[in-house]
TORLO-494925 format. One line per 2 residues: number of its first residue (from 1); their letters; for each residue x, y, z of N, C-alpha, C. Coordinates in pm, 1 decimal, decimal comma. Example, Ala and Ser with C-alpha at 12.3 -4.5 7.8 and 13.67 -1.06 7.14 Angstrom:
TORLO-494925
1	as	1319,0/-569,0/780,0/1230,0/-450,0/780,0/1320,0/-330,0/780,0  1285,0/-225,0/708,0/1367,0/-106,0/714,0/1290,0/3,0/787,0 .
This chain:
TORLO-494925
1	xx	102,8/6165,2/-2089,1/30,6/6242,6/-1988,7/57,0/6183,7/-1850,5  125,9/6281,6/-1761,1/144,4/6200,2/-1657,3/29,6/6168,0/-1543,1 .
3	xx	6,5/6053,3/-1489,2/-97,4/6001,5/-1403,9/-52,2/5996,6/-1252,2  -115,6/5999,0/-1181,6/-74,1/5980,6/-1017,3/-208,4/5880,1/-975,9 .
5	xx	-136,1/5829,4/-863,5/-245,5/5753,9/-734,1/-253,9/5846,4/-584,6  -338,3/5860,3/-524,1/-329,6/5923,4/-435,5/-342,6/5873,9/-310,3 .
7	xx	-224,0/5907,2/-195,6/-220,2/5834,0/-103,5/-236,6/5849,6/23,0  -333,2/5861,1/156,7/-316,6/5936,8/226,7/-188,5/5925,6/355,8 .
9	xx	-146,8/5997,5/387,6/-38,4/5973,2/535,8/-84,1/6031,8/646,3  -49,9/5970,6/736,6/-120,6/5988,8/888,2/-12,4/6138,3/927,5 .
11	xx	-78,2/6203,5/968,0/-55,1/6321,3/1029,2/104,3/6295,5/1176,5  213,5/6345,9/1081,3/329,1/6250,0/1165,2/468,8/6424,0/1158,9 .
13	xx	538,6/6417,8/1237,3/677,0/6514,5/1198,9/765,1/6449,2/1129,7  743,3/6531,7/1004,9/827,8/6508,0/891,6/799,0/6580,1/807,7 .
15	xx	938,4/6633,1/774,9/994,1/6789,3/672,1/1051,7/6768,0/591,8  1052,8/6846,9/463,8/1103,3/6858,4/337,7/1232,2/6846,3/362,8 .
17	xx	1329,5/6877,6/511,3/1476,2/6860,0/530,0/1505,4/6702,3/507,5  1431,4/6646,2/605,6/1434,3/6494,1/630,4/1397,1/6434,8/527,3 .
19	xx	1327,2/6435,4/432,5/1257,3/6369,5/308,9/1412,6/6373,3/241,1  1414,1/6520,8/208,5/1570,2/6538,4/127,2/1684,9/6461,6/176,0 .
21	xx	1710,9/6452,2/300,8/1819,1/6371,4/348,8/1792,1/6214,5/323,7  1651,2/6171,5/353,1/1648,0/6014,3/251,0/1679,7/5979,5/176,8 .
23	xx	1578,8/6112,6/65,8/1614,3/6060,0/-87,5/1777,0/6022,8/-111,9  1849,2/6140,0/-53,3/1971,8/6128,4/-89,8/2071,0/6038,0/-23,6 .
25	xx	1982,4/5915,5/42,2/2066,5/5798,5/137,7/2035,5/5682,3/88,8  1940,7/5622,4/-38,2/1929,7/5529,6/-48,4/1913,7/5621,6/-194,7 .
27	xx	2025,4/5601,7/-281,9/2006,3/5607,0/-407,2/2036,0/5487,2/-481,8  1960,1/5476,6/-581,5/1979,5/5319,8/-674,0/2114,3/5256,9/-710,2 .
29	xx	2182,4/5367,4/-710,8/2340,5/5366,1/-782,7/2416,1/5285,2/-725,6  2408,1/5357,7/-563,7/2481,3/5260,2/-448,2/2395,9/5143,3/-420,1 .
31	xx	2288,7/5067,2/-509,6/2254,7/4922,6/-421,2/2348,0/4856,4/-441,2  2356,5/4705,7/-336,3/2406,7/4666,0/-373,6/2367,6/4495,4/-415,1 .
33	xx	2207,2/4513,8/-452,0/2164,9/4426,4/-478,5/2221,1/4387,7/-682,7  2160,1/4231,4/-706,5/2178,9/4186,7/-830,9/2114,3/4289,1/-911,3 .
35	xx	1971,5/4339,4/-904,2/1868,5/4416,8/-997,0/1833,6/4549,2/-852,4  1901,6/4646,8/-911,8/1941,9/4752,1/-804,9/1803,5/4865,9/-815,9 .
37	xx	1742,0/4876,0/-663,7/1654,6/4997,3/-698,2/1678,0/5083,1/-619,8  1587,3/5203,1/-608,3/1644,7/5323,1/-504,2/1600,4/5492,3/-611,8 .
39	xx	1640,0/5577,6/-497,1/1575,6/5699,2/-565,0/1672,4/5759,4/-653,5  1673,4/5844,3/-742,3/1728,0/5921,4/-791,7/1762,9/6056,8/-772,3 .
41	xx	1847,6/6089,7/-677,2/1872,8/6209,2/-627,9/1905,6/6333,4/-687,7  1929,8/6301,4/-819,9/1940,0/6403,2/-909,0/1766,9/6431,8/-990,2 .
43	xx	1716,6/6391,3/-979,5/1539,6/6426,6/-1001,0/1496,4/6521,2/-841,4  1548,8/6533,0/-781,4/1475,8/6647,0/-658,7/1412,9/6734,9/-671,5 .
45	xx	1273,3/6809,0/-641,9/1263,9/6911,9/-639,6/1164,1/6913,6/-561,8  1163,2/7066,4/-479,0/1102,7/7117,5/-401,3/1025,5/7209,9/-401,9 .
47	xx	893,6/7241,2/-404,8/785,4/7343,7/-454,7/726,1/7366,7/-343,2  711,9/7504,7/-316,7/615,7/7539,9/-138,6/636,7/7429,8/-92,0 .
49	xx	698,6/7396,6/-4,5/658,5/7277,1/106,5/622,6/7151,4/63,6  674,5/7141,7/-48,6/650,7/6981,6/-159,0/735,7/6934,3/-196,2 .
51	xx	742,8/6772,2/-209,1/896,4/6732,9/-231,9/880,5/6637,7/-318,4  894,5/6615,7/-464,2/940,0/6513,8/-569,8/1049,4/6451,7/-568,5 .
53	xx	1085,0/6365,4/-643,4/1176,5/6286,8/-675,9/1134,3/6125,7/-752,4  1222,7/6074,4/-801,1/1207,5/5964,0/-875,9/1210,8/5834,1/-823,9 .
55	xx	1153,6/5734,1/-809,0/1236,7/5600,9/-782,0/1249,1/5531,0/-927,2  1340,7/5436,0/-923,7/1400,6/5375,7/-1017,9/1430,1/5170,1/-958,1 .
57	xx	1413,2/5124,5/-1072,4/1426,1/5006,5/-1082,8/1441,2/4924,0/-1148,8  1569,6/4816,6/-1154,1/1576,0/4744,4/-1281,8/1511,5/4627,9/-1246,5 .
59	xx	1543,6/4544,3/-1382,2/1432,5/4433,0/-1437,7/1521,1/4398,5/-1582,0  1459,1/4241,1/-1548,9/1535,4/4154,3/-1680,0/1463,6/4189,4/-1792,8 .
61	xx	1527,7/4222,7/-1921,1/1426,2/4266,1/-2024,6/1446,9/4141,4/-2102,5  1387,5/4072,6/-2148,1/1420,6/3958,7/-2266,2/1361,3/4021,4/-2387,8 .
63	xx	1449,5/3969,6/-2484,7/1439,0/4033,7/-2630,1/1446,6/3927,8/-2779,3  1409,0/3928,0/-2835,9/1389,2/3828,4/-2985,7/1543,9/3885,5/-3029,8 .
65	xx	1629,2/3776,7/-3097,8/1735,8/3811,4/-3200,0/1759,0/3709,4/-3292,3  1803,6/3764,9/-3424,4/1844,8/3622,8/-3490,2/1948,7/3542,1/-3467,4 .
67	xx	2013,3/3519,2/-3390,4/2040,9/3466,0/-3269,0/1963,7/3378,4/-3160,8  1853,4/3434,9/-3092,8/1766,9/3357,6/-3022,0/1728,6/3486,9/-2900,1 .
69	xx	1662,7/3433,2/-2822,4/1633,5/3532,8/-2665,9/1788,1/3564,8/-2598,9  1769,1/3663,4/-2613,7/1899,4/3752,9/-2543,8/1808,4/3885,3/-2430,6 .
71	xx	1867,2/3866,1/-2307,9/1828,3/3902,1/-2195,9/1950,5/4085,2/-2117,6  1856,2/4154,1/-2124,6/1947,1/4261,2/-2031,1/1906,0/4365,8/-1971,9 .
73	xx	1945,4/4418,9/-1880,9/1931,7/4483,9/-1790,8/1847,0/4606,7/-1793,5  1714,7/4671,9/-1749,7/1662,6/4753,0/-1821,7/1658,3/4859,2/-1698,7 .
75	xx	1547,5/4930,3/-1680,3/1526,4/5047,6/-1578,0/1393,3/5081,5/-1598,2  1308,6/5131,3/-1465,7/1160,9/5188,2/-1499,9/1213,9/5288,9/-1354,0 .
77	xx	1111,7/5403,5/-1386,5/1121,9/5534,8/-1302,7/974,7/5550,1/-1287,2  941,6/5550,0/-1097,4/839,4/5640,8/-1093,1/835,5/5714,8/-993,1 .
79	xx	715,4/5828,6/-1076,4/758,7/5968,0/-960,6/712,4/5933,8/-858,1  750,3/5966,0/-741,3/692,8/5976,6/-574,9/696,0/6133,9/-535,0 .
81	xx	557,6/6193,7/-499,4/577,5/6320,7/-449,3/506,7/6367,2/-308,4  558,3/6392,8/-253,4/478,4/6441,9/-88,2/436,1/6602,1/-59,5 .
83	xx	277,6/6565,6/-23,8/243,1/6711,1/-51,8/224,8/6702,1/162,7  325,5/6736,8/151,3/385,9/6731,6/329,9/234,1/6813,6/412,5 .
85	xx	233,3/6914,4/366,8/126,3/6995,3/406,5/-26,6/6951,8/425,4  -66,0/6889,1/328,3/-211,4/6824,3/295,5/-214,7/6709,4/335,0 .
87	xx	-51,9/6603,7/376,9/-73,5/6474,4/439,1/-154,3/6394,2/351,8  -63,4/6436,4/216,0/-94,9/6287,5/136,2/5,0/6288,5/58,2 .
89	xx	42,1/6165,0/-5,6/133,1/6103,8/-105,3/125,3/6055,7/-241,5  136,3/6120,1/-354,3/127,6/6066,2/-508,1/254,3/5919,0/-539,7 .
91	xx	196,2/5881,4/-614,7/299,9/5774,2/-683,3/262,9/5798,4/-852,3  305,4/5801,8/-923,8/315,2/5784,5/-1066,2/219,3/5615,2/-1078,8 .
93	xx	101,3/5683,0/-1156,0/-26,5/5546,7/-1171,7/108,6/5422,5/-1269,2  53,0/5330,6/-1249,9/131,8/5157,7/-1262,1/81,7/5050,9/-1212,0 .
95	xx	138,2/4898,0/-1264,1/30,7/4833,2/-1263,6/87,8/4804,1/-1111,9  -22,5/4749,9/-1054,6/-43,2/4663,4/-912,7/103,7/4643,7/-865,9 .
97	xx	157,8/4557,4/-903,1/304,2/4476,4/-893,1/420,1/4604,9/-852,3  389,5/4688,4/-961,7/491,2/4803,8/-940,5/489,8/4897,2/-872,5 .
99	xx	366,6/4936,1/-854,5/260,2/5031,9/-713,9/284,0/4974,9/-586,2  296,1/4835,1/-573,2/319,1/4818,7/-437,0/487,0/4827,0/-387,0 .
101	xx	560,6/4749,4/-524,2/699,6/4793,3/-468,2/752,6/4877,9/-460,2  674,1/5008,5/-498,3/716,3/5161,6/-477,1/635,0/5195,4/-323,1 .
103	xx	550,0/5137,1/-303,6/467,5/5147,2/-172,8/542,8/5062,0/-50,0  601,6/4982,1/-72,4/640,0/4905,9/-15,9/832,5/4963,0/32,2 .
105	xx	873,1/5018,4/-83,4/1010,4/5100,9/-45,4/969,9/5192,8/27,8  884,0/5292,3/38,6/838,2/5424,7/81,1/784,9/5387,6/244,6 .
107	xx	753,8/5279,9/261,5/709,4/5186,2/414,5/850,6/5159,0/448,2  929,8/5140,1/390,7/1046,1/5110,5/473,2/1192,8/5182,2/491,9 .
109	xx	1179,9/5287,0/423,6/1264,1/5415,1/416,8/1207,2/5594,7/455,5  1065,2/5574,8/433,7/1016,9/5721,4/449,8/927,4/5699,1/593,0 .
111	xx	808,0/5630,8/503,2/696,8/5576,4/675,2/715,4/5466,5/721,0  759,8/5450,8/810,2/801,6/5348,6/859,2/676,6/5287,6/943,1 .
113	xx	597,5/5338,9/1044,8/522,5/5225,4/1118,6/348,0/5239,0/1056,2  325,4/5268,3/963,4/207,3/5250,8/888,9/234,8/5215,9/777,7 .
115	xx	72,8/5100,5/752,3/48,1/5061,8/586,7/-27,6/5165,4/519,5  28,5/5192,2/441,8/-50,4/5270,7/337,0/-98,0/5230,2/178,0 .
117	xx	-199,7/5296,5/205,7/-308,1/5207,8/81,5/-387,1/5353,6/-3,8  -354,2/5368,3/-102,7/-437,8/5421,7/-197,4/-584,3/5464,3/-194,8 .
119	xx	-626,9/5565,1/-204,2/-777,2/5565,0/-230,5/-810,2/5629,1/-330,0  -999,2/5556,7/-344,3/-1089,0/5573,7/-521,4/-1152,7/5689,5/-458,2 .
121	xx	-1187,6/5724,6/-551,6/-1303,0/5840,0/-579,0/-1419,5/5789,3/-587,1  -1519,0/5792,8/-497,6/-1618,4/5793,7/-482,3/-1732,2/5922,5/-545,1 .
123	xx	-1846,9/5889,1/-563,2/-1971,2/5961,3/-614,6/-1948,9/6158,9/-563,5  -1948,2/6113,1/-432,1/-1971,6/6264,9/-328,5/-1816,8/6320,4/-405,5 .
125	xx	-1713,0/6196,0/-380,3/-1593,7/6316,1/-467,0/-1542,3/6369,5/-605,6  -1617,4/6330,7/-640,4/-1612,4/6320,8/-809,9/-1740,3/6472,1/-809,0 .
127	xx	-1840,7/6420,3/-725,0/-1961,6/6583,2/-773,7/-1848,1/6671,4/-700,6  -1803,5/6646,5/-583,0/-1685,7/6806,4/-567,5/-1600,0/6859,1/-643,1 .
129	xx	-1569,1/6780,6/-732,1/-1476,3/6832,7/-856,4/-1567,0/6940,1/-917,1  -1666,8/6864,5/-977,7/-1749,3/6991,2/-1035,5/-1822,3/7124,0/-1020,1 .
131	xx	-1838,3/7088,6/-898,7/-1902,2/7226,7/-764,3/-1787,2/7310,7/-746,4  -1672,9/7287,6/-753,7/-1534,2/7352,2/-741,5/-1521,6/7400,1/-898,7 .
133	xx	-1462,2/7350,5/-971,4/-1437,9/7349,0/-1098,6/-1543,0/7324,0/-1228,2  -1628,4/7452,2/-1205,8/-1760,0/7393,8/-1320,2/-1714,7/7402,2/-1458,8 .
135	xx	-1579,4/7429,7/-1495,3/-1530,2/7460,1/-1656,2/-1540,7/7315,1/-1635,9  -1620,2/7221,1/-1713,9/-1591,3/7072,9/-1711,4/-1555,4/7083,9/-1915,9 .
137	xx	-1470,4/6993,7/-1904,1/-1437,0/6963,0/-2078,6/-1454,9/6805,3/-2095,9  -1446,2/6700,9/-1982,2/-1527,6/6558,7/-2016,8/-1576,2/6514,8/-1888,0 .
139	xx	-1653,7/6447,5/-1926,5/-1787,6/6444,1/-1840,7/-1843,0/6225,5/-1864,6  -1782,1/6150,2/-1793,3/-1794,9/6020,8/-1851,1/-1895,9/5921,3/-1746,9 .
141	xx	-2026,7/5882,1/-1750,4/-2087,6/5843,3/-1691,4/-2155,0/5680,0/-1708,1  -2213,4/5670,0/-1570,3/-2248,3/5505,6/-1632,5/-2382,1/5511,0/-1610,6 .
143	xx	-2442,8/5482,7/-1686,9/-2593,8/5501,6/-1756,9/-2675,1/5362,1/-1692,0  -2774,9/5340,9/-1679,1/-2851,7/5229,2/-1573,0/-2934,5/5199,0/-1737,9 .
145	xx	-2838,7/5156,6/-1869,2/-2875,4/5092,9/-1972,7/-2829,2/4977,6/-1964,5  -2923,9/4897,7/-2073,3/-2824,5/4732,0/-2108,7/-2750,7/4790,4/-2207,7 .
147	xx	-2637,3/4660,0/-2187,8/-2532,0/4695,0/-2312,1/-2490,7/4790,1/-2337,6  -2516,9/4926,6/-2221,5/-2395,9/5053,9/-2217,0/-2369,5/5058,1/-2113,4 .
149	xx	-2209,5/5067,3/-2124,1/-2139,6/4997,9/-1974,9/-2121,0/5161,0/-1899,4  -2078,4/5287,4/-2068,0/-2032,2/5423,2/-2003,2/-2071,9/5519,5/-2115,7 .
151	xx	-2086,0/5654,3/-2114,0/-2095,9/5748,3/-2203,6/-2028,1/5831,5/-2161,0  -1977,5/5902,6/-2254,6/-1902,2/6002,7/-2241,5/-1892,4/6150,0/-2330,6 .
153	xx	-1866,7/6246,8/-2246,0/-1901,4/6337,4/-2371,4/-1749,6/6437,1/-2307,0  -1750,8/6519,5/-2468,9/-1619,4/6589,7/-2447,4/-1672,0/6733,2/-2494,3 .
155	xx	-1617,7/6843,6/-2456,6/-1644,2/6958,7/-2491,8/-1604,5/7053,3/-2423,9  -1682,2/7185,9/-2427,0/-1706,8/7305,6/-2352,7/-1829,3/7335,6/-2260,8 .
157	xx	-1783,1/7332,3/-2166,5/-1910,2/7425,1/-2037,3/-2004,1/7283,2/-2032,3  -1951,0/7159,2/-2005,2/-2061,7/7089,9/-2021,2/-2159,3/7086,2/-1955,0 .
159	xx	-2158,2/7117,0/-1804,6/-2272,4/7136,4/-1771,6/-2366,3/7234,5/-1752,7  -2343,3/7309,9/-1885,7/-2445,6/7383,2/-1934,6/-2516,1/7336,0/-2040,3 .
161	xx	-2493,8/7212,7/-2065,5/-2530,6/7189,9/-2205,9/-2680,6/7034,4/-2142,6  -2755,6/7024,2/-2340,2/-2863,8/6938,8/-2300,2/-2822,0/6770,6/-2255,2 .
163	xx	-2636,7/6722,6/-2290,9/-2594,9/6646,2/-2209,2/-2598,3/6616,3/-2040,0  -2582,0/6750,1/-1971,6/-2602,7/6718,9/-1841,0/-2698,0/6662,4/-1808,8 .
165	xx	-2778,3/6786,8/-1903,7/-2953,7/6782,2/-1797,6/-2987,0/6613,4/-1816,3  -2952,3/6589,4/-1883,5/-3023,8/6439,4/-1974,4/-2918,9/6279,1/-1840,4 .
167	xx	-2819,4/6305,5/-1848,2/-2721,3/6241,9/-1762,3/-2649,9/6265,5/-1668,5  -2655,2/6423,0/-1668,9/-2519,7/6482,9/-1531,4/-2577,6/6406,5/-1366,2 .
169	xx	-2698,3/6330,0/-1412,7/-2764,7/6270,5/-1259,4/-2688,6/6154,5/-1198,2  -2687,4/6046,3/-1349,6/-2605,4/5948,8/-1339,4/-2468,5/5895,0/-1303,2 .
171	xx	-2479,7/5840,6/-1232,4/-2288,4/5778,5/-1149,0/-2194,6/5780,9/-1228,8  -2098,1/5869,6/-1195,1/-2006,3/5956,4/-1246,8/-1863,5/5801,0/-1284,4 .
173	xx	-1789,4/5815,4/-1387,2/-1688,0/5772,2/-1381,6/-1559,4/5868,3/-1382,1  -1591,6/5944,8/-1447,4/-1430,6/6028,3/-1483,8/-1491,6/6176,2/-1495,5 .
175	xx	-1387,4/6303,6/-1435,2/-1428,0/6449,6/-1446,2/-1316,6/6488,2/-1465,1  -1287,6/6580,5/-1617,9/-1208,1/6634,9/-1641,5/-1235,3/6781,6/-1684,7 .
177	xx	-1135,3/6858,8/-1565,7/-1216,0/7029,5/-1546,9/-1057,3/7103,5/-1618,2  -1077,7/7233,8/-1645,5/-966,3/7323,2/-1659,4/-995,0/7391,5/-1523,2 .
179	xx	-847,4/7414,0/-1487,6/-780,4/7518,9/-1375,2/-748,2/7629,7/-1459,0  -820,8/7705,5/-1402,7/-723,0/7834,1/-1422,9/-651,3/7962,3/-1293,3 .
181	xx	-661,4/7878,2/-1201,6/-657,1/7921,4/-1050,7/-494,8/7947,7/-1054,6  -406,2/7885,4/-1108,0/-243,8/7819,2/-1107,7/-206,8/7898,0/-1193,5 .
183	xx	-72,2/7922,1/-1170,1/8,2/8016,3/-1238,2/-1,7/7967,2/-1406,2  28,6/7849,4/-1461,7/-20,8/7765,8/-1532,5/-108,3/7701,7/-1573,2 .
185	xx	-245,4/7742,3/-1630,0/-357,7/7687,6/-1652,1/-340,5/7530,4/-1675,7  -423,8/7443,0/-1639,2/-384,3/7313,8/-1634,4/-564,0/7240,5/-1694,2 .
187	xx	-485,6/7134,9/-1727,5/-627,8/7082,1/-1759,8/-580,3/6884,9/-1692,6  -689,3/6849,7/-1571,2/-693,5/6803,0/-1510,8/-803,7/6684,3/-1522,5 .
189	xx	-804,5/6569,9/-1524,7/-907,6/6452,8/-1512,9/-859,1/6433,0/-1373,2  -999,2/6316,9/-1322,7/-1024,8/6285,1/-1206,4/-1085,5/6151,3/-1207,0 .
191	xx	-1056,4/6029,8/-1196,7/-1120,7/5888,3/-1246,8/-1124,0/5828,5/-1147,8  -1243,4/5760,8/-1116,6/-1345,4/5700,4/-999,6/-1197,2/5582,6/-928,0 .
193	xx	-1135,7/5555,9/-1038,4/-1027,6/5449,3/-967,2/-921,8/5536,2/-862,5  -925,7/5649,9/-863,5/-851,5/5707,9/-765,5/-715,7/5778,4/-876,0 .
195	xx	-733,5/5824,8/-972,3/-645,9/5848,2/-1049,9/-630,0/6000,0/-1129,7  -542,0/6079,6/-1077,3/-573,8/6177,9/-1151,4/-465,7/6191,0/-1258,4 .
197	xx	-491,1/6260,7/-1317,8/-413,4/6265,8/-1481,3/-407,3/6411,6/-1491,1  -284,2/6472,6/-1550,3/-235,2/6611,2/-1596,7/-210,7/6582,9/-1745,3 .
199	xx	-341,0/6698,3/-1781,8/-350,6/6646,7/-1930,9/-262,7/6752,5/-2054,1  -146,5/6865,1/-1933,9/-77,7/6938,3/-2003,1/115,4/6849,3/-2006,8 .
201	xx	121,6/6774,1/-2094,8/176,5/6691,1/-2158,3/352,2/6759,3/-2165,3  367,0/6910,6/-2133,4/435,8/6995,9/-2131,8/474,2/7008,2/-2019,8 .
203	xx	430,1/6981,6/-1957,6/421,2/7041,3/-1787,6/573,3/6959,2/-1731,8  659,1/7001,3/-1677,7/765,6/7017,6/-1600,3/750,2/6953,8/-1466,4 .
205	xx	848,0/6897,5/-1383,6/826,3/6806,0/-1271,8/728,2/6884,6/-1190,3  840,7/7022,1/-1169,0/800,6/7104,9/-1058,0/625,9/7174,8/-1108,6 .
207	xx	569,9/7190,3/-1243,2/465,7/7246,0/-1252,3/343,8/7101,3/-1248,5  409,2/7012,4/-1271,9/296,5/6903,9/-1185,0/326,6/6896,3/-1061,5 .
209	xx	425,8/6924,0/-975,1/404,2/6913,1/-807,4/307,8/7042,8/-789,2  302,4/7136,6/-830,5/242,6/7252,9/-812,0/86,2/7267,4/-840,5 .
211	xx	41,6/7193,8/-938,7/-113,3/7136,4/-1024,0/-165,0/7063,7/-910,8  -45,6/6944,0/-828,4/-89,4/6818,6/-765,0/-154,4/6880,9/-646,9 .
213	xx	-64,2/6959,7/-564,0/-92,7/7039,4/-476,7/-220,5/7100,5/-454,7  -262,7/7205,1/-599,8/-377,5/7241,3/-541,5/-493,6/7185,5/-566,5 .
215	xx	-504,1/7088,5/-631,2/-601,5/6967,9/-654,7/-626,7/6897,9/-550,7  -505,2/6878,5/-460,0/-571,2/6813,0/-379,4/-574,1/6849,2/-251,1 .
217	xx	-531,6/7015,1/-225,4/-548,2/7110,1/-122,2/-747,0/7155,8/-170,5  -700,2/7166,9/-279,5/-847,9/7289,2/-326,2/-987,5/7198,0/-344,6 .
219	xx	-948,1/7073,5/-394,4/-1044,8/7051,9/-481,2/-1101,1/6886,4/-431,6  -984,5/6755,4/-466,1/-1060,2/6657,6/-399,7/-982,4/6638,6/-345,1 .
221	xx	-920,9/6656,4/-224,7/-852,3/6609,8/-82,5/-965,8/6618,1/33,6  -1051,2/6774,3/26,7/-1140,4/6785,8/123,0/-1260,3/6684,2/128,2 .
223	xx	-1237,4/6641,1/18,6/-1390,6/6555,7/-31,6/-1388,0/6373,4/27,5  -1266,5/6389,6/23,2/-1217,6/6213,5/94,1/-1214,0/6172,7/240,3 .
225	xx	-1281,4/6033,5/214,6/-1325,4/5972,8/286,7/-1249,3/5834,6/321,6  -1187,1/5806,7/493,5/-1087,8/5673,0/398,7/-1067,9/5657,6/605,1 .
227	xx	-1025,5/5501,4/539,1/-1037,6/5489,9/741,2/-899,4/5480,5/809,0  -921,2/5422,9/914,5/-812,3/5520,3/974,1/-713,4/5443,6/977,7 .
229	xx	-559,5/5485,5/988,9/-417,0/5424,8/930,0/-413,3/5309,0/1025,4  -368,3/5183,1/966,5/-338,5/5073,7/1047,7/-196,5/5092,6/1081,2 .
231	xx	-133,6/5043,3/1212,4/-17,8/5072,3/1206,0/43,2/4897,8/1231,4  180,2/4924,9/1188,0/241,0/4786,4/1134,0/288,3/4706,7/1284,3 .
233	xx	304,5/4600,4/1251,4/337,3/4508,0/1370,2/514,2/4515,0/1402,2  524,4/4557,2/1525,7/684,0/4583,0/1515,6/736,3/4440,8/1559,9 .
């Protein structure tokens, strides 16, 4: 199921032409470093005014043999997509280490004089999911019990049901609604860490740039709250 982080970008001129002419200037193929990274220009695609593509990166893999540790060359890919219009940026969710060196290429080939930093979902944006999207199918909360850290419930129409009334009050961790707004009905989570998840497993580059889009045109883009871009020391 693919996951994203969501990123915001400062309101700057820059077009799906220029994005395209990057991607296709620093591809991995031509580094000419020892452990080579860079985008994949053959992953492109472009949806309304949206621009995907891959980054890529190797790494020493070490391996058990009967023989002993034998070491070689491996590859990891993650998506980067710009929803140019809404002035924000996805990365494919990963741990810390790998999030920043995809954050950290994208600072020095795409945005150049701002840091950019990720943002969580907060309380107010997590209830906008549901005020938008009341088809909820999980519903995961943290309860002011001992020794229950979260509950969670899965289903239909949940907040019609005697689960809400009983907990829908309590501080939200995770909201996962169906779309049916999209050419492609989609079924969508939303997790307090800033993480959304496309839970149609089928779904095609271009029909998750298209899901990403109006999630975070329609639904929680308006709802965020985040301060204002630091810009880098030249």
């Amino acid at each position: 199921m693919p996951s994203y982080v969501l990123i915001p970008l400062p309101r700057m001129k820059i077009d799906v032409k220029e994005i395209t002419e990057k991607v296709k200037s620093f591809p991995a193929i031509e580094d000419k470093k020892e452990f080579r990274e860079g985008t994949l220009p053959d992953t492109l695609a472009v949806v309304n005014g949206s621009i995907g593509f891959m980054f890529t990166f190797e790494y020493e893999l070490t391996y058990s043999t009967l023989e002993g540790q034998k070491s070689v060359k491996a590859s990891r890919e993650i998506p980067i997509i710009f929803l140019l219009e809404e002035n924000f940026l996805l990365i494919g969710n990963c741990t810390k280490d790998i999030e920043q060196r995809v954050i950290n290429f994208i600072e020095r080939h795409f945005i150049s004089d701002f840091v950019l930093s990720k943002v969580k979902f907060d309380e107010s944006a997590l209830r906008s999911v549901i005020e938008k999207c009341p088809d909820v199918s999980q519903l995961d909360v943290i309860p002011g019990m001992d020794r229950v850290d979260r509950i969670s419930c899965i289903g239909r129409e949940i907040i019609s049901t005697e689960f809400y009334e009983d907990y829908g009050g309590e501080p939200l961790s995770k909201v996962k609604v169906r779309l049916k707004e999209i050419p492609e009905e989609a079924r969508v989570g939303f997790d307090k860490r800033g993480i959304i998840t496309i839970y149609n497993s089928g779904f095609t580059f271009e029909q998750q740039i298209v899901t990403l889009k109006y999630v975070v045109e329609k639904i929680i883009g308006p709802s965020l709250k985040f301060e204002s871009f630091q810009r880098k020391l030249m």
